[in-house]
C-alpha distance (Angstrom), angle and dihedral (degrees) to the residues before:
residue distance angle dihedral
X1 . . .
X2 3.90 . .
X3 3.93 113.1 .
X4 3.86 118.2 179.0
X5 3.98 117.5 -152.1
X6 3.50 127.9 -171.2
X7 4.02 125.6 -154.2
X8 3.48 132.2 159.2
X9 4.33 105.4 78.9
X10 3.56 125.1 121.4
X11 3.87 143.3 127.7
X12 3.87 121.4 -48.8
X13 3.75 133.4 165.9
X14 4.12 124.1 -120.1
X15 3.87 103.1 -64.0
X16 3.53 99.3 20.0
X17 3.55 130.1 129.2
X18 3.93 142.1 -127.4
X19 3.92 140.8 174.7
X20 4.03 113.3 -144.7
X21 3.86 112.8 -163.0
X22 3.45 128.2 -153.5
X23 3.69 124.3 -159.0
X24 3.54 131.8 -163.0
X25 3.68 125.3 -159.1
X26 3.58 130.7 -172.8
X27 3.94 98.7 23.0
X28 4.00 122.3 119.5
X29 3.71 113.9 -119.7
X30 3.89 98.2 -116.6
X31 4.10 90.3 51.0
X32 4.36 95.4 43.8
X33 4.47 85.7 45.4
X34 3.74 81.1 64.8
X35 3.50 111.4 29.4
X36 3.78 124.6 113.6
X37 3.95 104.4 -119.1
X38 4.02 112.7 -169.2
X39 3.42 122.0 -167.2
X40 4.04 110.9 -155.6
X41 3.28 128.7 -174.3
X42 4.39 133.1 -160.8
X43 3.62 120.3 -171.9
X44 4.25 120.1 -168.7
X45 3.89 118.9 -47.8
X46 3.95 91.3 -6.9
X47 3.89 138.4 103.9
X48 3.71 119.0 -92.0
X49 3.75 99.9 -106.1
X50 4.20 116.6 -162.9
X51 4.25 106.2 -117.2
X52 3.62 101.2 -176.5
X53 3.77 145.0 11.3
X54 3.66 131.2 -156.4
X55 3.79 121.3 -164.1
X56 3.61 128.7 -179.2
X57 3.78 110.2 -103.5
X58 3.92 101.5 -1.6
X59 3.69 137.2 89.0
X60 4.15 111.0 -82.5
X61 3.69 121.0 -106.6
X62 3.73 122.6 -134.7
X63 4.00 135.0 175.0
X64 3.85 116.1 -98.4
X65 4.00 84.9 -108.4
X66 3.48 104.9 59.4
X67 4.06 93.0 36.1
X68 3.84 114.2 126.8
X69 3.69 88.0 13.7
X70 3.78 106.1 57.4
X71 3.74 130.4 64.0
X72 3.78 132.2 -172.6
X73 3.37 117.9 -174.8
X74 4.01 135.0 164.1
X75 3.96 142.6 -129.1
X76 3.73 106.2 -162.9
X77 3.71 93.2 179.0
X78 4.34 87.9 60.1
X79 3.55 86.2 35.4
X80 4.17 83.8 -123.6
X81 4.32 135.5 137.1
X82 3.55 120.6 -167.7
X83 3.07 139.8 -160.5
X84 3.67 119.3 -146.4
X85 3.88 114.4 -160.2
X86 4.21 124.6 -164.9
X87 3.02 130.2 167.8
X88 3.66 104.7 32.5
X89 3.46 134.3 -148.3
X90 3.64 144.4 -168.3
X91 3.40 98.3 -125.7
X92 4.43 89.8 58.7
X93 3.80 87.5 68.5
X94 3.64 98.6 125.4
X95 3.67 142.7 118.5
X96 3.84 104.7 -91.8
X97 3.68 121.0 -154.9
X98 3.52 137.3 -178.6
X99 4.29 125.6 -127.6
X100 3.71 134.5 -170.1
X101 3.78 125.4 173.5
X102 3.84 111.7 -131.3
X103 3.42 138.1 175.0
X104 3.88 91.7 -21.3
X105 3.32 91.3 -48.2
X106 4.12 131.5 104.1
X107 3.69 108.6 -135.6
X108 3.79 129.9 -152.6
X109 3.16 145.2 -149.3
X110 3.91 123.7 -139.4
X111 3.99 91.4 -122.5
X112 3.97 133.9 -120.5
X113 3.86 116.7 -127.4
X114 3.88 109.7 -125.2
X115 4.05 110.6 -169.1
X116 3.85 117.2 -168.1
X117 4.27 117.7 -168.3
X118 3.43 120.5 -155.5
């Protein structure tokens, strides 16, 4: 079984700065190096809307909002992606979770609650 589990949220101020991590357990190295990893995001009363995209061996993907400020990157060997967030704002507070499509399947994430203040 793959699971995916997120970690990292919490509460920042306007400007601030935090790393979400996203571990994946139970995939084999060669399949997770070239897996497309999403991270999504849903704040209150709104559609969960995909941020950032990771694919093995091609240039990451990210919504016109976040560019310049968000960065996903990936550790194959700790079968991690991250998603390093600067420059804050209060309109990123969401829950963030991260997605992989296996074996037919779309697999979540449980989600890590990141709260900006203005």
């Amino acid at each position: 079984q793959v699971y995916l589990r997120e970690s990292g949220g919490g509460s920042v101020q306007a400007g601030g700065s935090l790393k979400l991590s996203c571990r994946v357990s139970g995939m084999i190295l060669s399949v997770f190096t070239s897996n497309v990893i999403n991270w999504y995001r849903q704040a209150p009363g709104k559609q969960r809307e995909l941020v950032a995209t990771s694919i093995g061996g091609s240039s990451p993907s990210y919504i016109d909002s976040v560019k310049g400020r968000f960065t996903i990157s990936k550790d194959n060997t700790r079968r991690s992606v991250y998603l390093q967030m600067d420059g804050l704002k209060p309109e990123d507070t969401a829950v963030y979770y991260c997605q992989a499509p296996y074996s037919g399947k779309d697999l979540w994430g449980p989600g890590t609650q990141v709260t900006v203040s203005s």
